[in-house]
LODOVEX-894622 format. One record per residue (C-alpha): residue in three letters; x negated, y negated, z negated. Coordinates in pm, whole numbers. Layout:
<nodes>
 res     xx     yy     zz
 ala      X      Y      Z
...
</nodes>
This chain:
<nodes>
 res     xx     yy     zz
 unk   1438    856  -2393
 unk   1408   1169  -2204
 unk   1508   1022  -1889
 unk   1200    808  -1906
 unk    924   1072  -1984
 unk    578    996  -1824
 unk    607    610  -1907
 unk    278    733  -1911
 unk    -10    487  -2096
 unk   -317    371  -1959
 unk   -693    494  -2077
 unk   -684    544  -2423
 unk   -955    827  -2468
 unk  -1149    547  -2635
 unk   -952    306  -2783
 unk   -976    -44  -2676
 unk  -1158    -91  -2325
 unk  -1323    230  -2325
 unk  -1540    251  -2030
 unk  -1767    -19  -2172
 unk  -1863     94  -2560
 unk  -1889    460  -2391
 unk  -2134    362  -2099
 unk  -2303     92  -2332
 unk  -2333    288  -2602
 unk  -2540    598  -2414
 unk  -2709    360  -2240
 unk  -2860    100  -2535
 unk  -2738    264  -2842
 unk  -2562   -104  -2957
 unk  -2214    -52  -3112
 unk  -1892   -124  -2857
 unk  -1844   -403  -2910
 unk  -2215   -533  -2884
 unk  -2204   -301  -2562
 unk  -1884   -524  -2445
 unk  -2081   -864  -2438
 unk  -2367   -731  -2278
 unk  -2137   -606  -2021
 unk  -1994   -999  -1999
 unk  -2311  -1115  -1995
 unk  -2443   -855  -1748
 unk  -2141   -936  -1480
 unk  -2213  -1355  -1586
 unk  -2580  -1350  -1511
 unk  -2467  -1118  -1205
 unk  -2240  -1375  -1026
 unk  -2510  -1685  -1130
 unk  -2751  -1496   -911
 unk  -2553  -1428   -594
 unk  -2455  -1840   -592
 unk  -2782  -1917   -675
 unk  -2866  -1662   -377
 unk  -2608  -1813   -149
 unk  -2692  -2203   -221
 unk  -3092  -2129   -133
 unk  -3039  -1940    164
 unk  -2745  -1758    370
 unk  -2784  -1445    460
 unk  -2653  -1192    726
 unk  -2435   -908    666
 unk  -2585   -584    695
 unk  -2435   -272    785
 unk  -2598     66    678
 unk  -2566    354    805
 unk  -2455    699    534
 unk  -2502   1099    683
 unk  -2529   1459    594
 unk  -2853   1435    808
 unk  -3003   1095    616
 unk  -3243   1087    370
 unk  -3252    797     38
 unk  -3619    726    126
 unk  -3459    560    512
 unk  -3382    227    604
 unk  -3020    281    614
 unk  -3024    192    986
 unk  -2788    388   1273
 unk  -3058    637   1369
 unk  -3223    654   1013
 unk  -2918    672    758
 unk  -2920    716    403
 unk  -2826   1042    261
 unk  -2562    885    -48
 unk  -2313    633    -75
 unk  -2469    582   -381
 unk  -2797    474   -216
 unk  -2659    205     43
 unk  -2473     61   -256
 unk  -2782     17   -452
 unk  -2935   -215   -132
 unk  -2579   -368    -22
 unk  -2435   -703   -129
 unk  -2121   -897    -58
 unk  -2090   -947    307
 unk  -2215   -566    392
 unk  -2117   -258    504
 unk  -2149     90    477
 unk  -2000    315    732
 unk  -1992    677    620
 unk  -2050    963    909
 unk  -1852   1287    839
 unk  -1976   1545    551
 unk  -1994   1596    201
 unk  -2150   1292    -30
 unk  -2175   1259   -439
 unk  -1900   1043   -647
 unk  -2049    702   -716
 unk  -1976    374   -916
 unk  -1959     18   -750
 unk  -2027   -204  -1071
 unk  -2035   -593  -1044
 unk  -2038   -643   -667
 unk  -1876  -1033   -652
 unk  -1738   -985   -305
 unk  -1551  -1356   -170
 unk  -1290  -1397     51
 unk  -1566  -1473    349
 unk  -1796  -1175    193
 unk  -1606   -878    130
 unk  -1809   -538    104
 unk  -1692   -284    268
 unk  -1737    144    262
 unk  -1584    257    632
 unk  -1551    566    672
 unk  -1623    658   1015
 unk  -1396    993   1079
 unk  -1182   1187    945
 unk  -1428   1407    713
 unk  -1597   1181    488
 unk  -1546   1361    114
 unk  -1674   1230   -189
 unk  -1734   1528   -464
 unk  -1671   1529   -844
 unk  -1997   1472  -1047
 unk  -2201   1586  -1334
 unk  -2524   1364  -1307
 unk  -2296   1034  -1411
 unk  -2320    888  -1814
 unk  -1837    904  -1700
 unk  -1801   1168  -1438
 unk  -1443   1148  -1518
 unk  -1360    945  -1172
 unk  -1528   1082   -886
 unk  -1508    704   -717
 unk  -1536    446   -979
 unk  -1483     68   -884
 unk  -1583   -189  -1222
 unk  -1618   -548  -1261
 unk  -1581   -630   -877
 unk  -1375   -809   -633
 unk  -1312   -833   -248
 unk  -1386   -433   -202
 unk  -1310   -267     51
 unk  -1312    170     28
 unk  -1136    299    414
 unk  -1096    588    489
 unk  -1230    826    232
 unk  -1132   1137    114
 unk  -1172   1282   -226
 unk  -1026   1615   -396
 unk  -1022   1815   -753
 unk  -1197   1536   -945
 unk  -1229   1560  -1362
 unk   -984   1287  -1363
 unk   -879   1058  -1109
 unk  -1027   1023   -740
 unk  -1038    657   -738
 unk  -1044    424  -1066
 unk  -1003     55  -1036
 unk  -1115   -116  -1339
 unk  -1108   -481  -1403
 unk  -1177   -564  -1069
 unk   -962   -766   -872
 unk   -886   -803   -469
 unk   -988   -445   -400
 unk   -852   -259    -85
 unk   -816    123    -80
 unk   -688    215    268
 unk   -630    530    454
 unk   -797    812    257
 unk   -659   1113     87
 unk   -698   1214   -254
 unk   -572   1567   -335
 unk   -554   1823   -633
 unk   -675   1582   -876
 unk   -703   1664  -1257
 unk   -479   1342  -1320
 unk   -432   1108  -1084
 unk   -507   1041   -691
 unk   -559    665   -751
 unk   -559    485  -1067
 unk   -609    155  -1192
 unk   -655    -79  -1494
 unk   -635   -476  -1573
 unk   -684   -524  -1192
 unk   -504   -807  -1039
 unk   -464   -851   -617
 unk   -499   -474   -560
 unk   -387   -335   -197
 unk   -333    -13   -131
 unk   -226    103    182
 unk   -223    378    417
 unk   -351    682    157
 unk   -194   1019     94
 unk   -247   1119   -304
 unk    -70   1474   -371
 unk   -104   1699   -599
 unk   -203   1556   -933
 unk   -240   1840  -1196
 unk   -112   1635  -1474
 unk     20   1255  -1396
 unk     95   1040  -1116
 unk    -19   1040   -753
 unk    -95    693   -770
 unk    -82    457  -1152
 unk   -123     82  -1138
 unk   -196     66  -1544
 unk   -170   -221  -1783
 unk   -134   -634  -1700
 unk   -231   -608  -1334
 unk    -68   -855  -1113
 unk     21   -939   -767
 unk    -41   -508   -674
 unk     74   -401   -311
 unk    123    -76   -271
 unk    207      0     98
 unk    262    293    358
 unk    181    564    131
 unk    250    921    176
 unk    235   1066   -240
 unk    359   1426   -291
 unk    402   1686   -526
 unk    230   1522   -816
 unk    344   1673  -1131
 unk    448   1320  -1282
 unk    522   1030  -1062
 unk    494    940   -697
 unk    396    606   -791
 unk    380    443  -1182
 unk    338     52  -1279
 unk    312     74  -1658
 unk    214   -323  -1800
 unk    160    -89  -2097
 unk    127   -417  -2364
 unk    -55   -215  -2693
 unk   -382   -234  -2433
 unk   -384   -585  -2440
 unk   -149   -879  -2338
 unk     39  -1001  -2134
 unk    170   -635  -2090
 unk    339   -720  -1801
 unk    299   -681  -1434
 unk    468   -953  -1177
 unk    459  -1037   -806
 unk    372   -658   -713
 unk    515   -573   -364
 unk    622   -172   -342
 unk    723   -105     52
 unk    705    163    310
 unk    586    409    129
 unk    740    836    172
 unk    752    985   -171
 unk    904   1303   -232
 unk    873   1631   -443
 unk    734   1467   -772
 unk    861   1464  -1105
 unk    862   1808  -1162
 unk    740   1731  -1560
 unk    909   1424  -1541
 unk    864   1074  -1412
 unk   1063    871  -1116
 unk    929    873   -804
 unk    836    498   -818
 unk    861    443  -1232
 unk    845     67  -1369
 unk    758     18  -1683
 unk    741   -328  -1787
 unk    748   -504  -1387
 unk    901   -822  -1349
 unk    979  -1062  -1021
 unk    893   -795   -817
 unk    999   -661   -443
 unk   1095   -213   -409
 unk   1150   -223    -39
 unk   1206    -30    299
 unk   1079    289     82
 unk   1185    675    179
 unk   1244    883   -149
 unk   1393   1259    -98
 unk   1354   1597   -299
 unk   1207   1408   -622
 unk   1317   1584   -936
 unk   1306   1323  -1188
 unk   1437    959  -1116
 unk   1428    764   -802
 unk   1337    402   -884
 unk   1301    351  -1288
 unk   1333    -20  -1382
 unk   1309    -10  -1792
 unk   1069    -92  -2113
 unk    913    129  -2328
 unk    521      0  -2313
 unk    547   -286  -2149
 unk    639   -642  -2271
 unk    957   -652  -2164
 unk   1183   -505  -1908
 unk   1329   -598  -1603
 unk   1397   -935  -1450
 unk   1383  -1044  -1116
 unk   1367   -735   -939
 unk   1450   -713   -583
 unk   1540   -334   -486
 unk   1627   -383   -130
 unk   1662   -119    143
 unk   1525    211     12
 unk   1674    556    134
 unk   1704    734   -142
 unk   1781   1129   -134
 unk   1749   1318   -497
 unk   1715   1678   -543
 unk   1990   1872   -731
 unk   1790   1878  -1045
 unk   1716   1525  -1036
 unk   1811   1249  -1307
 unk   1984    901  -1148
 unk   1893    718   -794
 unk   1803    389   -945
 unk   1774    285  -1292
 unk   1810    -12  -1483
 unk   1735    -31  -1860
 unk   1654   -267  -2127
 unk   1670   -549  -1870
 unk   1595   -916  -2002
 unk   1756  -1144  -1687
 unk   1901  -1086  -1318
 unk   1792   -809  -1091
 unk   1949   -738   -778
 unk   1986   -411   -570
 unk   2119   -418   -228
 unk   2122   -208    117
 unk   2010     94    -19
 unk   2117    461      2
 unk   2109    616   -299
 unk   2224    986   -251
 unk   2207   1203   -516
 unk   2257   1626   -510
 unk   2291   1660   -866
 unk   2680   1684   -909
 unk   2671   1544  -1249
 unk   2452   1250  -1189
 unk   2483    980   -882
 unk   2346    641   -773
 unk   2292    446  -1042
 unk   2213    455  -1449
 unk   2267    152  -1653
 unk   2143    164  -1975
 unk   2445    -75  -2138
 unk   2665   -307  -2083
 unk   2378   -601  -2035
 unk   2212   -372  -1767
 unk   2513   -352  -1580
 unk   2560   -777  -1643
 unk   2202   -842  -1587
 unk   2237   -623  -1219
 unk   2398   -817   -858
 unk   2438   -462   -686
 unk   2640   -405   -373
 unk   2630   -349    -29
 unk   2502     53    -86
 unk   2596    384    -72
 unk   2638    559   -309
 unk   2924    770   -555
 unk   2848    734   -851
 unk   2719    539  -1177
 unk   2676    558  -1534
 unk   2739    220  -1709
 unk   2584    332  -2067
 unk   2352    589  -1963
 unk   2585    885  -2026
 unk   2950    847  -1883
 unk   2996    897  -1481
 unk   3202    698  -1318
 unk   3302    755   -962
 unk   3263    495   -670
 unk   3587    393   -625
 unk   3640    374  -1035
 unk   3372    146  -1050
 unk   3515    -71   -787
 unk   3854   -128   -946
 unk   3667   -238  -1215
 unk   3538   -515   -978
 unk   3163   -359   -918
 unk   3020   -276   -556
 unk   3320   -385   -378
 unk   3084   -364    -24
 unk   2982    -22   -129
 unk   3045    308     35
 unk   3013    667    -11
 unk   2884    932    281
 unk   2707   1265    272
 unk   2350   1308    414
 unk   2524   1464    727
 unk   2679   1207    895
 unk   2388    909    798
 unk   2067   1077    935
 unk   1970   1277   1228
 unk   1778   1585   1065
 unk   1745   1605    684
 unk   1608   1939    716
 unk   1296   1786    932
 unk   1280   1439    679
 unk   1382   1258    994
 unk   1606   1010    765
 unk   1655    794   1078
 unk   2004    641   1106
 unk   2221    887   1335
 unk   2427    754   1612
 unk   2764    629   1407
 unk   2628    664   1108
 unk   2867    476    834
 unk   2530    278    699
 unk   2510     77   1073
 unk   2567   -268   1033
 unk   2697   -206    685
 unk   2397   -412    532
 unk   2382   -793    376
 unk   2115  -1012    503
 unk   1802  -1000    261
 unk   1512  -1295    321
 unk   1288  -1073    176
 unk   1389   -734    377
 unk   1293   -861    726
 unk   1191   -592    903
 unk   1257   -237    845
 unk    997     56    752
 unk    924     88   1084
 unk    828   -254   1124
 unk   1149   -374   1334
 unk   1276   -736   1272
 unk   1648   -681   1103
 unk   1898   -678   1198
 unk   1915   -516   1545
 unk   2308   -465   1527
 unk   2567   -718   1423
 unk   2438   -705   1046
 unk   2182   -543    899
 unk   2150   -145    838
 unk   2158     34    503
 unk   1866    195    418
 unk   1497    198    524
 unk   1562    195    868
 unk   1755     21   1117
 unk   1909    158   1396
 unk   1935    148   1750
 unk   1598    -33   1811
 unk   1560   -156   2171
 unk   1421    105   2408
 unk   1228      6   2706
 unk   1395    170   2990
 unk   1265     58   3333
 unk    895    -59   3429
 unk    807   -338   3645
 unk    516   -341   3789
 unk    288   -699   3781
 unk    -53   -777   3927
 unk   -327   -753   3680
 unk   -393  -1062   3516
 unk   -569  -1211   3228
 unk   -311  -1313   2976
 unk   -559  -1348   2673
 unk   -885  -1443   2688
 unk  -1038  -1619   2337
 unk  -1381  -1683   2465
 unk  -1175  -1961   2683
 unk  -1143  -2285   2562
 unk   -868  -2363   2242
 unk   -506  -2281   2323
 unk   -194  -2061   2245
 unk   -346  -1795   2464
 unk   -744  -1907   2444
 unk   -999  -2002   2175
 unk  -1099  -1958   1907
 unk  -1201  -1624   1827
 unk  -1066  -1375   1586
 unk  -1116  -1420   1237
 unk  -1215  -1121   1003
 unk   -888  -1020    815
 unk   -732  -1235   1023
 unk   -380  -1238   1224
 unk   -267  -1412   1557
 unk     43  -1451   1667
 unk     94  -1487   2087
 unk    378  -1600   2306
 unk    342  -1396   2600
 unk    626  -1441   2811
 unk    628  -1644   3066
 unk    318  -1636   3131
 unk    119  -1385   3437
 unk    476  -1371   3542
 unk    639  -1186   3210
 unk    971  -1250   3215
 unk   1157  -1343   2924
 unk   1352  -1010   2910
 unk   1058   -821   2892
 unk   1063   -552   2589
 unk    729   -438   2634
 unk    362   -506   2821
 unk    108   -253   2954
 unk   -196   -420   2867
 unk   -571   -333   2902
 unk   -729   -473   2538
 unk  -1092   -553   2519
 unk  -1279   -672   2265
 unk  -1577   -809   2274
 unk  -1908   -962   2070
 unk  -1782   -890   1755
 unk  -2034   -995   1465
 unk  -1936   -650   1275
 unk  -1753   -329   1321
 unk  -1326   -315   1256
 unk  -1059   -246   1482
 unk   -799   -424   1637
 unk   -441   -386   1555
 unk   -130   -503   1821
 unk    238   -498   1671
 unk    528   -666   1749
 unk    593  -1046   1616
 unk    760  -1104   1275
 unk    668   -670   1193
 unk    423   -581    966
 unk     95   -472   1090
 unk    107    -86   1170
 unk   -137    138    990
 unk   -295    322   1291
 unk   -503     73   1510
 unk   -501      8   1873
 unk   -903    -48   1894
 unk  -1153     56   1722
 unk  -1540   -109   1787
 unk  -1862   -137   1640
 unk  -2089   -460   1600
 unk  -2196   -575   1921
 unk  -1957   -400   2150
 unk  -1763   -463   2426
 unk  -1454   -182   2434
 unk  -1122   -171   2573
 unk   -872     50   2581
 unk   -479     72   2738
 unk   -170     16   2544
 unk    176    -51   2589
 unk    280   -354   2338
 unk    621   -357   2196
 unk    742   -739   2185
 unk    887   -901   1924
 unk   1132  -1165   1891
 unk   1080  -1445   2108
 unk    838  -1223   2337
 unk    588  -1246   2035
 unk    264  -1000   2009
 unk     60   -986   1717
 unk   -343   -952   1670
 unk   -495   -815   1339
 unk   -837   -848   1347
 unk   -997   -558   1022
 unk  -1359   -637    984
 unk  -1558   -701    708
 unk  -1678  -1003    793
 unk  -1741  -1272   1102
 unk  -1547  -1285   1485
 unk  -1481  -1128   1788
 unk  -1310  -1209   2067
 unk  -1029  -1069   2246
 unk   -877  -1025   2583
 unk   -565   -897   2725
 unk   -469   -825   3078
 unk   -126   -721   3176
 unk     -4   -496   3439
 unk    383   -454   3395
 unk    615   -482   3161
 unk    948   -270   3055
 unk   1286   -403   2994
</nodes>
């Protein structure tokens, strides 16, 4: 059991679901549970309103504006901002947004706003300084940022540090987005969530956490994505799903989807670096794990439901400190999990890749094509590599030292090195497309182990072209015309051949403009079949026209693609090209 410490629970400093019979109590003196319904009834009358609202008479978004320099008694407006987050929330409905200017602003609570898929509501920050303080002047000041009760939310950007509790609490809310903040030095936790289904988060550093976890997806929240996170010397875990059943069924969590995220240094009072407690039919993928001190990846049950089935742990890099536990875990699995392309190093001579609990883990488990030199098949004997294999396990497995698979440990650069054993040593996984750099696999003969692939294809020579539009959505429908960009929305163009790109082009320098767009966002160009980067290539407000130069890696097929982040509406786009590389 000890090499599960920090299965950590959810909120249980008042039993049951304790942030409503401790905020209804204070606030009408009726017992929990009365507290509970009015809370039911309170979110019901809430979402009758805004369809009433939205049946009698659509309304624009609104954006307001949040500064040090504002004042509560403004209009919210660019050149007369509010003062508080707290205050634009209390005049903001789905479909808004607030964009925060750098400087220093109270913790606040976001309770029942109904956001749609059309109508999400948004808090942008709009630099790199926007911090949100720990609280005294709440009825819970444990969480400096408090999300309840709401869906389609939006928090970007935000930073937070040396809250009560957590930085960020999720609470029975559903389809919330928490992208590119940082949440440091936290009592507990950097970002933590309960019963919240659809979550994303993406893009945030969390480090630090005095007690727990840098980030904790708690109790039966499905469908989470947790994506290109940076979490750091937290005390507990990098990253914990506990399903955590004794707070209410199904105690399970399914569908989440854990990828390209850097986790290192945690677990130094226990807890894996990503720790699964109860998941099911869920995707670990194309994450970098080195210097953790407890576990890698932990699939197991001790709160949850049930353990393990259906897991797909497919091209992590994996590189444990020399007081670390096991690589990759699998205990007290209930059906078929597979692990493959992954590098699971370990510098603890007495431990290695992987830990099977018993002899049904090690049934239950279709691992292979990894590197690695160890296991355990009952959670205590080790049994070299080539052991194992006689014994018919891992027969596409290998064993090499850090040395000879990366180019600089010493700098975390855990890129493949030039004849490194893990080229082309890979098996083709559906669900491991690209790699963690967004590059469609494989780029060699077969696919890489590990997070990355390498030898991606460098442009090397440019060719000059003259300008031309390429792109231009304000035209009328086509592959490279109408319609405009949808909020939230992706495009996918086929640019050669066209403005003379040749089909061996690699790359385009393009001029990007944007134009009427109904809100502010940013624009995001990445190669075809990748996932969408988490830096953007444009960045506008509502009502501008800006452009800006890049140089646009293709992807297969000569394939660009267009995210569109805003909160809400269109804009339009145009490209011109002036070269390529190839």
């Amino acid at each position: 059991m000890s090499a599960l410490s920090f299965a950590g629970r959810g909120d249980k400093s008042i039993a049951g679901r304790p942030r409503d019979s401790f905020l209804l109590t204070l606030q009408s003196g009726s017992a929990p549970a009365s507290g509970l319904r009015l809370r039911r009834l309170k979110s019901f009358l809430s979402s009758c309103a805004l369809s009433l609202l939205a049946a009698t008479a659509a309304q624009a978004a609104a954006t307001y504006y949040v500064a040090p320099s504002g004042s509560d008694g403004n209009s919210g407006t660019s050149s007369k901002p509010f003062r508080e987050i707290r205050k634009a929330i209390s005049v903001s409905q789905p479909g808004d947004t607030v964009l925060v200017a750098d400087g220093s602003y109270l913790g606040f609570d976001l309770d029942s706003m109904s956001g749609t898929p059309a109508a999400l509501f948004t808090i942008r920050a709009q630099g790199q300084g926007a911090m949100v303080t720990p609280t005294t002047d709440r009825v819970d000041n444990r969480d400096t940022i408090h999300i309840l009760y709401s869906s389609y939310v939006v928090l970007d950007g935000l930073r937070s540090f040396n809250a009560n509790r957590a930085a960020i609490r999720i609470d029975h809310a559903d389809h919330v987005t928490v992208a590119n903040g940082v949440y440091g030095n936290n009592a507990t936790w950097g970002i933590f969530t309960d019963f919240s289904d659809d979550l994303l988060l993406v893009g945030n550093e969390c480090y630090a956490s005095g007690t727990q976890h840098g980030i904790y997806v708690s109790n039966s929240s499905q469908r989470p994505v947790v994506r290109g996170n940076r979490l750091h010397d937290n005390v507990g875990c990098g990253l914990q799903l506990n399903a955590d059943l004794s707070q209410g069924p199904p105690g399970l969590i399914t569908g989440a989807v854990l990828e390209a995220n850097v986790i290192w240094n945690n677990g130094t009072a226990g807890g894996a670096a990503i720790n699964l407690d109860g998941v099911q039919n869920s995707i670990v993928r194309n994450n970098l794990l080195y210097n953790n001190h407890a576990s890698g990846i932990a699939c197991f049950q001790i709160d949850g439901a049930a353990g393990p089935t259906g897991m797909q742990i497919l091209n992590n890099t994996i590189d444990m400190a020399s007081d670390s536990r096991w690589a990759l875990l699998f205990k007290s699995s209930t059906g078929s999990n597979l692990a493959r392309n992954n590098i699971l190093y370990n510098r603890n001579p007495n431990h290695g890749g992987i830990d099977y609990g018993d002899a049904t883990d090690v049934a239950d488990t279709d691992s292979d094509y990894n590197i690695l030199d160890a296991v355990t098949p009952d959670d205590s004997t080790r049994v070299t590599l080539a052991d194992w294999q006689l014994a018919g396990h891992e027969l596409h497995s290998l064993s090499a030292a850090p040395a000879a698979l990366f180019v600089n440990v010493a700098a975390a650069d855990y890129h493949l090195k030039a004849g490194s054993p893990a080229i082309d040593k890979g098996q083709t996984q559906p669900n491991a497309p690209t790699d963690f750099d967004g590059r469609a696999r494989p780029i060699g003969a077969a696919y890489d182990i590990g997070c990355y692939e390498y030898g991606a294809p460098t442009p090397t020579a440019f060719y000059a072209l003259a300008p031309c539009r390429i792109v231009d959505t304000r035209g009328p429908a086509g592959p490279l015309g109408g319609p405009s960009l949808s909020a939230g929305s992706q495009r996918t163009l086929t640019l050669i051949s066209a403005c003379g790109v040749p089909s061996t082009a690699r790359a385009l320098s393009l001029n990007v403009t944007v134009t009427q767009p109904t809100a502010a966002g940013d624009l995001r160009l990445f190669p075809g079949g990748s996932l969408a980067p988490l830096v953007s290539t444009l960045n506008y407000g509502a009502g501008q026209t800006r452009a800006n130069n890049a140089v646009a890696t293709l992807g297969a097929g000569g394939t660009l693609t267009v995210r569109c982040d805003q909160a809400s509406g269109t804009s339009h786009l145009i490209l011109d090209v002036n070269g390529y590389f190839q």
